[in-house]
KEGU-321383 format. One line per field, with one value per residue (C-alpha): x, y, z; residue number from 1. Coordinates in pm, whole numbers, padded with zeros to 5 digits. Each point is the difference from the previous one (the first is absolute). Example, Ala and Ser with C-alpha at 12.3 -4.5 7.8 and 13.67 -1.06 7.14 Angstrom:
c1	01230_00137
c2	-00450_00344
c3	00780_-00066
num	1_2
END
This chain:
c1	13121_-00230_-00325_-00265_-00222_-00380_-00111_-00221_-00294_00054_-00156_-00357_-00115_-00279_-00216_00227_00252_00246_00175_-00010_00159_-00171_00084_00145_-00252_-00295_-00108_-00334_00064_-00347_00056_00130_00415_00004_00382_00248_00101_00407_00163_00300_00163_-00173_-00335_-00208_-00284_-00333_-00189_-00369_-00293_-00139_00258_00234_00397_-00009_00343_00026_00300_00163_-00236_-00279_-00133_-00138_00261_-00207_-00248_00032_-00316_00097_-00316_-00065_00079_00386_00154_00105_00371_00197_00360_00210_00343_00299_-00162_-00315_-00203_-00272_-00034_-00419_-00161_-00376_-00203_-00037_00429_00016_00360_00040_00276_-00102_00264_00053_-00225_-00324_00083_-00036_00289_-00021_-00276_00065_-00207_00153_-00324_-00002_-00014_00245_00009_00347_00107_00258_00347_00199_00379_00351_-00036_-00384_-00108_-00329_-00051_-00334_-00222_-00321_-00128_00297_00194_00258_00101_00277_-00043_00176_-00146_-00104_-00209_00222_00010_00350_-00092_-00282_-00032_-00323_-00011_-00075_-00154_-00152_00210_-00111_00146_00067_00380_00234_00270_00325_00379_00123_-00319_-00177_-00322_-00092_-00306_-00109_-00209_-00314_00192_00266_00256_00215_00059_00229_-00010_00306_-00066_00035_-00194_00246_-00158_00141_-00244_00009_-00224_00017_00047_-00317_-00240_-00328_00168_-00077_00197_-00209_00275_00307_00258_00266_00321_00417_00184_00388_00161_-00303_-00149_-00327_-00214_-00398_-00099_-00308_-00227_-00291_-00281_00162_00223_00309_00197_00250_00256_00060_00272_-00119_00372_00079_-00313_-00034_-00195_00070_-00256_00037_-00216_00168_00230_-00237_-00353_-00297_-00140_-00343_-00224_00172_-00273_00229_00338_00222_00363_00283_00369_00116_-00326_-00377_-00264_-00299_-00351_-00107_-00377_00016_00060_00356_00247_00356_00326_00192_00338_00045_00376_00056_-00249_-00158_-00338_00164_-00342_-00367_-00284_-00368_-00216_-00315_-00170_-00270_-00071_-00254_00104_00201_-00088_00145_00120_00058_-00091_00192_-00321_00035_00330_00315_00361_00311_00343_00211_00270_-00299_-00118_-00227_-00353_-00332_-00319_-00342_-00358_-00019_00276_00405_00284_00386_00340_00324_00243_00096_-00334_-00151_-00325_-00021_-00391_-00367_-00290_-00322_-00295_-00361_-00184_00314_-00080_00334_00329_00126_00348_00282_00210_00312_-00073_-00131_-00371_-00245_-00266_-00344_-00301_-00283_-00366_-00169_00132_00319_00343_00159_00394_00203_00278_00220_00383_00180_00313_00018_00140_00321_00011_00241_-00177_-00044_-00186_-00290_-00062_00223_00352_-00007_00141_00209_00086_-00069_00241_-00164_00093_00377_-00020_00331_00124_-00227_00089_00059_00229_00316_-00181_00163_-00299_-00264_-00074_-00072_-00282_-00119_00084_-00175_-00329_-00018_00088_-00246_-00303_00108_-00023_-00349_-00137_00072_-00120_-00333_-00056_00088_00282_00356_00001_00407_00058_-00027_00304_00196_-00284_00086_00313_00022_-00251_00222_00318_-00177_-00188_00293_00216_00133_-00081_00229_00275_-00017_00338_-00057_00275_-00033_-00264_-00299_-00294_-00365_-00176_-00282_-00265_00108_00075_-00317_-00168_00187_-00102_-00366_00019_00151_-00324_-00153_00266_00087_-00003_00128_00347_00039_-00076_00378_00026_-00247_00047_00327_-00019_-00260_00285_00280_-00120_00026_-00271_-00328_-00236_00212_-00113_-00350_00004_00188_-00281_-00265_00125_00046_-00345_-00148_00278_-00213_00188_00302_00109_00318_-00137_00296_-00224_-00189_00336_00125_-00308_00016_00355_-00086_-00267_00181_00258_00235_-00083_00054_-00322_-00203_-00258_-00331_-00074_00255_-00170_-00339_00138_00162_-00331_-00198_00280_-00087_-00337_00017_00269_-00230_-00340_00181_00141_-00239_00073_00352_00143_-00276_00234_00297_-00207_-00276_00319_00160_-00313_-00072_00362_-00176_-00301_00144_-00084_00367_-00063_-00119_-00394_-00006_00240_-00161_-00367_00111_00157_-00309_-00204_00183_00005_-00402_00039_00159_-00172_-00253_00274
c2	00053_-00310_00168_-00075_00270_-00093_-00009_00269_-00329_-00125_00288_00174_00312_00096_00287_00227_-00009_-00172_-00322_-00313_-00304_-00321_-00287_-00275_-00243_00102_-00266_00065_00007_-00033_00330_00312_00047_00157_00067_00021_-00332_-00131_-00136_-00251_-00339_-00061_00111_00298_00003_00199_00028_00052_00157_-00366_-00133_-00151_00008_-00129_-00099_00001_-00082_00229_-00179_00074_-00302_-00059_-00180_00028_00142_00060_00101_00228_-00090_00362_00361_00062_00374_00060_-00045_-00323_-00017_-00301_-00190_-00083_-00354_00119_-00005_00293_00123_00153_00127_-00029_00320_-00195_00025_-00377_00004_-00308_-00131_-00193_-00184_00014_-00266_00159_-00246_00186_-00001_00176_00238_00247_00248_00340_00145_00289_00000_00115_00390_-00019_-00280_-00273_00088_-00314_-00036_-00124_-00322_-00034_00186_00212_00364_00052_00301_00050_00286_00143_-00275_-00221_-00346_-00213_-00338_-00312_-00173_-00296_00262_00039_00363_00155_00311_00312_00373_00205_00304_00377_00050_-00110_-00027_00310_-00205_-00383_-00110_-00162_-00198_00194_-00092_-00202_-00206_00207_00214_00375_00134_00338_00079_00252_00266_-00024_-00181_-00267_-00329_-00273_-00342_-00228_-00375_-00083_00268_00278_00356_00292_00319_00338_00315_00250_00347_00109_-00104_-00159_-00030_-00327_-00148_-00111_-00249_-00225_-00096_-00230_00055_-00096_00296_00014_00111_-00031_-00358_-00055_00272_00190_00202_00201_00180_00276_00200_00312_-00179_00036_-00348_-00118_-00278_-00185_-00236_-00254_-00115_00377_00083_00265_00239_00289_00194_00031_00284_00239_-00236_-00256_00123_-00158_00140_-00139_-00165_-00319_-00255_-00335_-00134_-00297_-00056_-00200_00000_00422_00078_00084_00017_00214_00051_00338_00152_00114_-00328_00051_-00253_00122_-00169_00144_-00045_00132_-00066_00259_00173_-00015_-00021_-00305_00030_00098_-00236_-00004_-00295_-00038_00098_00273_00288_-00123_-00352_-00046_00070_00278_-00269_-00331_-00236_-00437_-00095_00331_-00003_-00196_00061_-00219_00012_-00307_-00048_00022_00346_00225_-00153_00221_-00214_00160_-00079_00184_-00118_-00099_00159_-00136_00229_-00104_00121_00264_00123_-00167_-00071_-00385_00015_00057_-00153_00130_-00184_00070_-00201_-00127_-00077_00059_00060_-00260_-00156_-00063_-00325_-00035_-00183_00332_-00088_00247_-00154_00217_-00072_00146_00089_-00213_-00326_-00072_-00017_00146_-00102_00242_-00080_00358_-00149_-00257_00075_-00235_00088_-00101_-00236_-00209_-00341_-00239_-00323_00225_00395_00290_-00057_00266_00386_-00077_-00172_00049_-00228_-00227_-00275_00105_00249_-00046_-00070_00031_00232_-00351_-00091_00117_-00128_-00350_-00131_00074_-00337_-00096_-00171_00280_00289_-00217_-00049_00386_00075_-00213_00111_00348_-00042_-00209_00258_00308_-00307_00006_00345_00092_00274_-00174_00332_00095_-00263_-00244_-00039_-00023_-00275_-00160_00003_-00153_-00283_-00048_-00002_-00275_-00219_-00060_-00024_-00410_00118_00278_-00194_-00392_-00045_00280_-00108_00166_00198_-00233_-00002_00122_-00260_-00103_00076_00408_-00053_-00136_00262_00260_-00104_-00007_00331_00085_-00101_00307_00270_-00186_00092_-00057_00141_-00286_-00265_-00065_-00038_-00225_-00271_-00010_-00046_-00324_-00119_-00002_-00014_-00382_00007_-00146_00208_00346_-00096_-00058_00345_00197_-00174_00094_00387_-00063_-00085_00312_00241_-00133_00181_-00166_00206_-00160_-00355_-00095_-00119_-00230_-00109_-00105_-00183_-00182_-00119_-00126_-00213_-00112_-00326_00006_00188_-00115_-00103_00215_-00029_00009_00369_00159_-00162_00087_00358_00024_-00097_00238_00285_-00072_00012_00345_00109_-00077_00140_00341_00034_-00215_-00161_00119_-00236_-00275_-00204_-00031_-00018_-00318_-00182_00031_-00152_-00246_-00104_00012_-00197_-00324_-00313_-00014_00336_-00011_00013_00351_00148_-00160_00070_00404_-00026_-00134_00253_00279_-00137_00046_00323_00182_-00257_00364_00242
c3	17314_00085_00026_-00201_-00070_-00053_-00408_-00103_-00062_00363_00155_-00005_00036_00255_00021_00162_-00318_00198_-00045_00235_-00019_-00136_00255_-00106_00248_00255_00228_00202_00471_00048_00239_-00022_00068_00373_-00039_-00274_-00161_00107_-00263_00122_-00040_-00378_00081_00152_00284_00111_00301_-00062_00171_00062_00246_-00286_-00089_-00374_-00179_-00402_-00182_-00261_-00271_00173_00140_00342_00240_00323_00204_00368_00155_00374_00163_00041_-00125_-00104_00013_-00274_00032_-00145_00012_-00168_00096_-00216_00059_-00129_00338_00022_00309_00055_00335_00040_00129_00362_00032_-00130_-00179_-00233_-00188_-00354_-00225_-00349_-00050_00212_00342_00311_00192_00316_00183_00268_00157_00005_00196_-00236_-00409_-00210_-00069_-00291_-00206_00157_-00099_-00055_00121_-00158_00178_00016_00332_-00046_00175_00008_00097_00203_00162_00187_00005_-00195_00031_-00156_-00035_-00136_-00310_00214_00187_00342_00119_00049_00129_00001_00016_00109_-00149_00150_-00344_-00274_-00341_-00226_-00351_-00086_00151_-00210_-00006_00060_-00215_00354_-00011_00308_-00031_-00020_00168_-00061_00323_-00016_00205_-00257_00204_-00215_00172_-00157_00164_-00080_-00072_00341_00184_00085_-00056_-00155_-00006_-00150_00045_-00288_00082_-00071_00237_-00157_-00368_-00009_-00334_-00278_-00135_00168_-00243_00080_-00173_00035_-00059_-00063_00333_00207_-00023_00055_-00030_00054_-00248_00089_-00193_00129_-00187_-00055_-00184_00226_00087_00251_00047_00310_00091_00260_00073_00096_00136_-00213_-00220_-00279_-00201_-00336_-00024_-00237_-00118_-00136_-00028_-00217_-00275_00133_00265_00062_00054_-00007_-00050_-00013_00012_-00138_00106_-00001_-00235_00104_-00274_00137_-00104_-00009_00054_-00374_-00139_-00075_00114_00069_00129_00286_00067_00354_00022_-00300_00095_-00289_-00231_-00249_-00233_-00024_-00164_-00076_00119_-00182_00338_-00083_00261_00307_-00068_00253_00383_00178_00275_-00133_00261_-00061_-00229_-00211_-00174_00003_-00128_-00073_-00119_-00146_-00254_-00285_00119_00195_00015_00119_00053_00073_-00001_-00317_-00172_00002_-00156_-00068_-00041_-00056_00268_-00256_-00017_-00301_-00005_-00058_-00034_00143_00068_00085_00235_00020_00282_00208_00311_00181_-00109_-00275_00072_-00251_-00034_-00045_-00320_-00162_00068_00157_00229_00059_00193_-00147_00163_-00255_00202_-00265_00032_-00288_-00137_-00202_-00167_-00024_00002_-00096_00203_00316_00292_00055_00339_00179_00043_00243_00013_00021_00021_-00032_00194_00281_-00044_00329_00297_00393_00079_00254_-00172_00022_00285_00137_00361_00277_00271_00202_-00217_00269_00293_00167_00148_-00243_-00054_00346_00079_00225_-00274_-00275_00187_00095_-00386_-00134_00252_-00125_-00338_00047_00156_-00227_-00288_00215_00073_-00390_00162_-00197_-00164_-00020_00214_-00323_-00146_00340_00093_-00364_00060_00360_-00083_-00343_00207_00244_-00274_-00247_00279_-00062_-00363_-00054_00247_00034_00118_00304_00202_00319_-00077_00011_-00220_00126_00120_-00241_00212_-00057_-00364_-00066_00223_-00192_-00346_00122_00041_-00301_-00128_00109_-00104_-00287_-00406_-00384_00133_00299_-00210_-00122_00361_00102_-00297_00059_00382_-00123_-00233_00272_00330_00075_00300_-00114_00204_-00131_-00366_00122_00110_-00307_-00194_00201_-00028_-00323_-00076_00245_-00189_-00305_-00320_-00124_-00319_-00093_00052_00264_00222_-00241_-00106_00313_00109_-00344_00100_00288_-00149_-00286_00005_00140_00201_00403_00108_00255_00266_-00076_00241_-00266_-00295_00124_00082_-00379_-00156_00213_-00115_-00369_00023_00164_-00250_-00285_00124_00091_-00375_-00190_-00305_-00070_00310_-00054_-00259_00233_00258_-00088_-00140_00405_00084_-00213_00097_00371_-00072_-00134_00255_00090_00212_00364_00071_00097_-00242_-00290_00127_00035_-00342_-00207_00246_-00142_-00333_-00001_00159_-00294_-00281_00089_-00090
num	1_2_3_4_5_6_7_8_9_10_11_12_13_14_15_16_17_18_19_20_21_22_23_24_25_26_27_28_29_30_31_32_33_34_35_36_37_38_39_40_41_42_43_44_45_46_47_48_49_50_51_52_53_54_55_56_57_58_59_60_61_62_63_64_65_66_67_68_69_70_71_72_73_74_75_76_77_78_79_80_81_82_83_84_85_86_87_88_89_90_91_92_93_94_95_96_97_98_99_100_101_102_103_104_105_106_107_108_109_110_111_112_113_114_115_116_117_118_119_120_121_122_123_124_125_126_127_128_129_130_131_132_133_134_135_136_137_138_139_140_141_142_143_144_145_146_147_148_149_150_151_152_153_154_155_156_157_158_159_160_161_162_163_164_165_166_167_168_169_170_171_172_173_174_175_176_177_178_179_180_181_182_183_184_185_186_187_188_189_190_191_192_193_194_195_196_197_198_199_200_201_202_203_204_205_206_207_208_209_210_211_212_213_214_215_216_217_218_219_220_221_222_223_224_225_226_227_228_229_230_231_232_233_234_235_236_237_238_239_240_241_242_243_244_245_246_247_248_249_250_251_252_253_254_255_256_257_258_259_260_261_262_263_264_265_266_267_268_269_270_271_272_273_274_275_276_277_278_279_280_281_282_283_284_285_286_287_288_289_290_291_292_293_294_295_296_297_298_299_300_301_302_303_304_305_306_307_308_309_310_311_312_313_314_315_316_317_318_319_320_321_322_323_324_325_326_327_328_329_330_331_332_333_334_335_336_337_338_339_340_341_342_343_344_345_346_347_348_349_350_351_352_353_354_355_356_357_358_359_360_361_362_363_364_365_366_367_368_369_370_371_372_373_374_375_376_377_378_379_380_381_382_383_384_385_386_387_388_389_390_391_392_393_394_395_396_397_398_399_400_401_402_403_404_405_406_407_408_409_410_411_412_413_414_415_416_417_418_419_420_421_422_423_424_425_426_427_428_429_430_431_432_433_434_435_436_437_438_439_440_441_442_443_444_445_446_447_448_449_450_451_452_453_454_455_456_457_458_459_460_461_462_463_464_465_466_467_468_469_470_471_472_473_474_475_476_477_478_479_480_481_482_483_484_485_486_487_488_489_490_491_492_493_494_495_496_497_498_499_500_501_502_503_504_505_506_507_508_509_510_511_512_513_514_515_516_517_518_519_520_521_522_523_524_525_526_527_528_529_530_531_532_533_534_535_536_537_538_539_540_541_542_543_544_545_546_547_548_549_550_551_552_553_554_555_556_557_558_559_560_561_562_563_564_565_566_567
END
């Protein structure tokens, strides 16, 4: 066991003869917490009622302090790469990097209603009234859905990387990553579910677990468009009020403070548990700001405004804490520290575990659960077809695919567009002895990786760097750095690496467009992940700045040298 449980000395007793935590730092916002902190890449951040998104590291020091120029909602969401994503109450959306840059504003027209849920390979779904939107990291739209209703509870992320909606009339809609729509209406008519789990179930796949106030659940299987009651089978021995799933196992909060796991598979109650929720403490219907639930390989974790609880997946209680005066809903790291905003203007850090989290690293962040595949996504349908690089066909494919790019409508369309432009970029690439089978003309390759900018993410950056490294046309390199650059993230560092072998002896030389284009890409690179790419990234162009370089390379180089001298 690797938990440390808190010495009788480290905590105090208030007047209520329970025990709270003593933090182990406090650090003042100068506001109070509007939403709950996010703790992610090595540090956690607040929004407050000011207009502010503050960052403190796990030592509790300020990093930064980016000021919104008006009122936030009080929803933050975090990448992998450690970029918070906030939404002022006007329907500004703004993207902030690790370090506190701005990276990117867009104007959704409406404010956020639910928290931005974060994808495998970066893309954000996000939810206003009636509506939601998925969205590359760089910002592009890929597609949207209006809504007939609003969503009764908070969606979540779903085991295939989609999203679960629980509408107000009780229908169940599941979006897939790309857009595609399954939906489900329980047989009741108005029993609107209080709780959506997502779980994998042996024989079945991906799976909906739903739970409703008279304590009845259901499973639904999206793939078979299908639902069964449980009712009789599998009832609770309470009000459910929340619930949160991992794998073939849903841990569920109950309206008398119990928590119990539920294996629906068995059919079977695996164990009951007390919180150190009292009765009245929690709200009859939790709304996102009221209560939040998770499930990793450490345990079952239950945060609310008046405190936080820990179980083992067995059902031991790892510990407690209780909080007087938070102002939202703390959140808990996965370095075992507990993060709560108080009313008095303080954020307060409590250390409750030593176990880490176990994670598969990358340069930076948490490696991703799974994979869409765009950046592997197989043939296009094309693929057969013996003209499909005609001139004509190319310049009807491309004004297609600019288009749906325009209008924000790629939607399932995306990885047969990814494909296609793939297929037609790395064309001389993939084959430069093509025989009879000619290569695309440049013009189309470099039209095709353009637009890659704009559908692009972490998984088609393998792609992309290595298109740079091999294709021998100048103007195609400009452009794979270019989208490079717009893509923005580059977690395994191969496109840093390849741009630092082409500057490097001995190298061949290049032109100065493609060294221009390389130092622009590495400026980007760095000011979308902050500090972790800055090292490799100032060394690229410092290589870039030397008098040896061309005028406008070496100008752009020591330009973006000053540029992230701010991060």
């Amino acid at each position: 066991m690797f938990v440390i449980f808190p010495k009788p000395e480290l905590r105090a007793q208030n007047d209520d003869d329970y025990y709270t935590e003593i933090p182990v730092w406090r650090q003042a916002l100068g506001g109070a917490v509007t939403g709950h902190p996010v703790a992610q890449a090595e540090s956690v951040v607040a929004t407050t009622d000011g207009g502010n998104l503050k960052s403190y590291s796990t030592q509790g020091n300020l990093l930064w302090d980016y000021f919104a120029r008006g009122r936030l909602t009080p929803f933050v969401s975090r990448s992998r790469e450690g970029t918070s994503y906030i939404c002022r109450t006007n329907g500004l959306f703004i993207a902030v990097n690790r370090a506190g840059r701005e990276l990117w504003q867009i104007n959704l027209r409406a404010p956020l209603v639910y928290p931005v849920l974060i994808g495998w390979d970066g893309r954000l779904f996000i939810f206003t009234d009636k509506k939601i939107t998925c969205m590359t990291a760089a910002g592009y739209t890929l597609w949207s859905h209006t809504l007939e209703n609003k969503t009764a509870i908070a969606p979540t992320r779903d085991s295939m990387g989609g999203v679960i909606l629980v509408q107000e009339d009780g229908e169940i809609l599941r979006f897939d990553p790309f857009g595609n729509l399954f939906s489900y209406k329980p047989d009741l008519p108005g029993a609107a579910p209080v709780a959506a789990v997502s779980l994998d179930l042996e024989g079945w796949g991906h799976s909906i677990l739903l739970l409703y106030r008279d304590r009845h659940m259901e499973l639904v299987y999206p793939s078979l468009k299908y639902g069964e009651s449980l009712r009789g089978k599998l009832d609770l021995p309470a009000t459910p009020l929340a619930a949160t799933g991992n794998k073939d196992e849903a841990a569920v909060l109950l309206e008398n403070g119990q928590v119990i796991m539920v294996a629906p598979d068995s059919r079977k109650i695996l164990w009951t548990s007390a919180s150190h929720f009292r009765p009245g403490e929690l709200p009859d219907k939790p709304g996102p700001m009221d209560l939040h639930l998770f499930y990793d390989e450490r345990g079952i974790y239950i945060l609310a405004k008046t405190g936080a609880v820990g179980f083992t997946s067995d059902g031991r209680r790892l510990w407690y804490i209780r909080l007087r005066g938070a102002a939202a809903i703390p959140s808990f790291g996965d370095d075992g520290i507990l993060y709560s905003g108080g009313l008095d203007w303080i954020l307060y850090a409590y250390r409750l575990e030593n176990r880490v989290k176990a994670q598969q690293r990358v340069l930076y962040g948490e490696a991703p659960e799974g994979s869409y595949e765009t950046g592997n996504p197989g043939p296009s349908s094309w693929t057969g077809y013996p003209f499909r690089f005609n001139e004509m066909e190319l310049e009807a494919r491309i004004a297609e695919i600019r288009r749906a790019v325009r209008d924000g409508t790629v939607g399932i369309n995306e990885k047969e567009y990814i494909a296609w432009l793939m297929e037609t970029a790395g064309s001389l690439a993939a084959n430069p002895r093509a025989g009879n089978q000619p290569p695309v003309h440049a013009k189309y390759r470099i039209e095709a990786v353009n637009l890659l900018a704009f559908l692009g993410s972490r998984e088609t950056l393998p792609f992309l760097a290595n298109l740079f490294s091999r294709d021998p046309e100048p103007l195609v390199k400009t452009a794979a750095a270019i989208t490079i650059g717009k893509i923005g993230v580059d977690p395994d560092g191969l496109a840093m690496r390849a741009f630092e072998n082409a500057v490097v002896p001995p190298s061949p030389p290049l032109g100065e467009e493609t060294l221009t284009a390389i130092a622009q890409a590495v400026g980007a690179l760095c000011r979308f992940s902050g500090p972790v790419l800055s090292f490799p990234g100032i060394r690229i162009l410092t290589l870039l700045s030397t008098a040896d370089r061309p005028p406008s390379t070496r100008n752009q180089a020591l330009r973006e040298i000053r540029s992230l001298g701010r991060l």
